[in-house]
C-alpha positions as CSV (number, residue, x, y, z in Angstrom):
1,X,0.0,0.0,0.0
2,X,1.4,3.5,-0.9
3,X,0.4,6.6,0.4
4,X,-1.2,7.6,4.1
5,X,-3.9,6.0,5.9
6,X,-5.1,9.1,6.8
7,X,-6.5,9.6,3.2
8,X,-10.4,9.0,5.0
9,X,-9.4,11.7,7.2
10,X,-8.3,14.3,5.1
11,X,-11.5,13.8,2.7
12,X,-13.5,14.3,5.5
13,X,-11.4,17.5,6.6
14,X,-11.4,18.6,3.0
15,X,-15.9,18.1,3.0
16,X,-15.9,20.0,6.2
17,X,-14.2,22.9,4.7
18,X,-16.1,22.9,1.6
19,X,-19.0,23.1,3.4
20,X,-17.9,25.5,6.0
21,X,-17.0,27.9,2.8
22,X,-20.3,27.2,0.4
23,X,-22.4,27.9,4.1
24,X,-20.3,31.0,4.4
25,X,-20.8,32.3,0.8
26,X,-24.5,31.8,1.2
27,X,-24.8,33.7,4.4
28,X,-22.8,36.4,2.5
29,X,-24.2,36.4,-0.7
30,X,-27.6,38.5,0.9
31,X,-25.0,41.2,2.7
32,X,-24.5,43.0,-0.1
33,X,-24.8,44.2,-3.6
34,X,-27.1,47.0,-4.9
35,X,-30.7,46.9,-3.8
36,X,-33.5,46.4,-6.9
37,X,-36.1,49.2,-6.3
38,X,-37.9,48.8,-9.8
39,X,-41.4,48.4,-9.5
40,X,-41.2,49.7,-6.1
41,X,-43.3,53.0,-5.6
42,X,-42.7,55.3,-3.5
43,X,-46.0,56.3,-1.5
44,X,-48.9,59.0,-2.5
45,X,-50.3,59.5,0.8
46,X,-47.4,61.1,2.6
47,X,-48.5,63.3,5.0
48,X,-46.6,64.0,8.1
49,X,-47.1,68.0,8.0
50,X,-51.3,67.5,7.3
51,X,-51.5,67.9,3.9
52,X,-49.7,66.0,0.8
53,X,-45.8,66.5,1.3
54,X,-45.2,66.4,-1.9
55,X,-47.7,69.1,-3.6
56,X,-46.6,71.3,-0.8
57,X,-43.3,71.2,-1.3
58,X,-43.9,71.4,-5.2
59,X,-46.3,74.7,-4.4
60,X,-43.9,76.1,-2.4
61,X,-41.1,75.4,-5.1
62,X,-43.0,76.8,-7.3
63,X,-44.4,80.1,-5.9
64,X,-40.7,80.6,-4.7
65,X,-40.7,83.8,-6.8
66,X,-43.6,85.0,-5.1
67,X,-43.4,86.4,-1.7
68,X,-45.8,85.0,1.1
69,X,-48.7,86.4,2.9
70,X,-50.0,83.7,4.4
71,X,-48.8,79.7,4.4
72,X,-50.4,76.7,6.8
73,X,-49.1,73.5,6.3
74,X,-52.3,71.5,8.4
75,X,-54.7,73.7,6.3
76,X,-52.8,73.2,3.0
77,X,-53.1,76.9,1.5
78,X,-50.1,79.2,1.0
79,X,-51.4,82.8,-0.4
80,X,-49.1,85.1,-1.2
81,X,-48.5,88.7,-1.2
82,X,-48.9,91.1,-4.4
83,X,-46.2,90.2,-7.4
84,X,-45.4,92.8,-9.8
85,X,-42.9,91.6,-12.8
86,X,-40.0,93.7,-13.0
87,X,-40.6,93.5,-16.8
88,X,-44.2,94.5,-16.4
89,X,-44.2,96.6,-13.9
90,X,-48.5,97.7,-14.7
91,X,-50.1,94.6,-13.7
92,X,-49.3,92.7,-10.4
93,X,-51.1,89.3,-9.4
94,X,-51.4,87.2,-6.0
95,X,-52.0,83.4,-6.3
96,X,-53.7,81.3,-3.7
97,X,-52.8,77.1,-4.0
98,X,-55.1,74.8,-1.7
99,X,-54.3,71.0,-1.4
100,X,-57.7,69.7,-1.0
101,X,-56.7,65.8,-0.2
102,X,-53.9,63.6,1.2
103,X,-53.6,61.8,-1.9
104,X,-51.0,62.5,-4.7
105,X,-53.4,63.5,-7.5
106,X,-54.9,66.7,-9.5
107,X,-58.0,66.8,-8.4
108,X,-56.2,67.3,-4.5
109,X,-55.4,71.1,-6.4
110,X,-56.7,73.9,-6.6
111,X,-55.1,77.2,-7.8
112,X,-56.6,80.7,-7.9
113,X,-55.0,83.8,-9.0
114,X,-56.3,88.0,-9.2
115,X,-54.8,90.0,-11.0
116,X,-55.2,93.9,-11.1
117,X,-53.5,96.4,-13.8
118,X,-52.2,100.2,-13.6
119,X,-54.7,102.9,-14.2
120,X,-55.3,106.5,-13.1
121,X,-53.2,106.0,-10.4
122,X,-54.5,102.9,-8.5
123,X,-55.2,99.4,-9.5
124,X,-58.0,97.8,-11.2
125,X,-59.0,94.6,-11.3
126,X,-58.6,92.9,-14.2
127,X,-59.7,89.1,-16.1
128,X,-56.8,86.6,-15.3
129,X,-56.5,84.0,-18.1
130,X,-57.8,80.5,-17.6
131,X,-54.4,79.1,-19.3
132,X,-52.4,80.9,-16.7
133,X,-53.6,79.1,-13.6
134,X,-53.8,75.7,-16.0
135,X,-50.3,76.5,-16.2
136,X,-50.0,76.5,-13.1
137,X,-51.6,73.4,-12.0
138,X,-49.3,71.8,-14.2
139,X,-46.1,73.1,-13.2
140,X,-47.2,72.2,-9.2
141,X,-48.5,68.7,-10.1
142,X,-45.1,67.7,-12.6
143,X,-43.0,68.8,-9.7
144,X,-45.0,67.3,-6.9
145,X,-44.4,63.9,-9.4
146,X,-40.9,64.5,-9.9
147,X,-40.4,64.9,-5.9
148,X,-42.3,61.5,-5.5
149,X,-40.2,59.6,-8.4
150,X,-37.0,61.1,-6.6
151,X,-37.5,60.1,-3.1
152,X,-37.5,56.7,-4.3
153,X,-34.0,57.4,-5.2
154,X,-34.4,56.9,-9.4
């Protein structure tokens, strides 16, 4: 007989470690890696200040031009104060925003805007076009969505 007679033993050692190692790379093959989050959405309902976080943060965003009268998170309105364009400076407008709902959506919106122009020395009021606070809308509601679609990290 050639060789060792430990040759039982040292197959066992060597199906010990081999186990030892493929137990090991399981355990360690969940530690890591980058985490999937397609098809994972972040939620619509977020609401830890009263209203929708994410159309008042997109109002805000977007009124951030404007300066504020009046804003209350719990009540979701934000008014704010007179804004005269530097370029035009005979017309000024105010715009009120109201989140009507918890939920992520448009019908939770609701913008309203005055407008008055320059005449004999005071303001008048004056017809604010329908397309302006559509415009609006839209620019609160694509930002509120892009705030959602970014908290998700993506």
């Amino acid at each position: 007989m050639t060789g060792s007679t430990d040759t039982g033993l040292f197959t066992a050692r060597n199906m010990m470690r081999a186990g030892i190692c493929a137990a090991a790379a399981v355990a360690l093959a969940g530690c890591g890696g980058k985490k999937e989050t397609r098809g994972v959405m972040a939620p619509s309902q977020v609401t830890t200040i009263g209203v929708n976080s994410y159309l008042w943060r997109a109002s805000l965003d977007t009124l951030s031009f404007m300066p504020l009268l009046q804003s209350d998170s719990s009540g979701g309105v934000i008014v704010t104060d007179w804004y005269t364009n530097p370029k035009n400076s005979g017309e000024r407008m105010k715009v009120t925003v109201m989140i009507l709902d918890q939920d992520l959506r448009a019908d939770a919106l609701r913008v309203s805007a005055v407008r008055e122009v320059a005449a004999s020395g005071g303001w008048v009021s004056a017809p604010v076009e329908a397309a302006t606070v559509q415009k609006l809308e839209d620019i609160i509601l694509t930002r509120a969505r892009n705030l959602r679609r970014d908290s998700m990290g993506g």
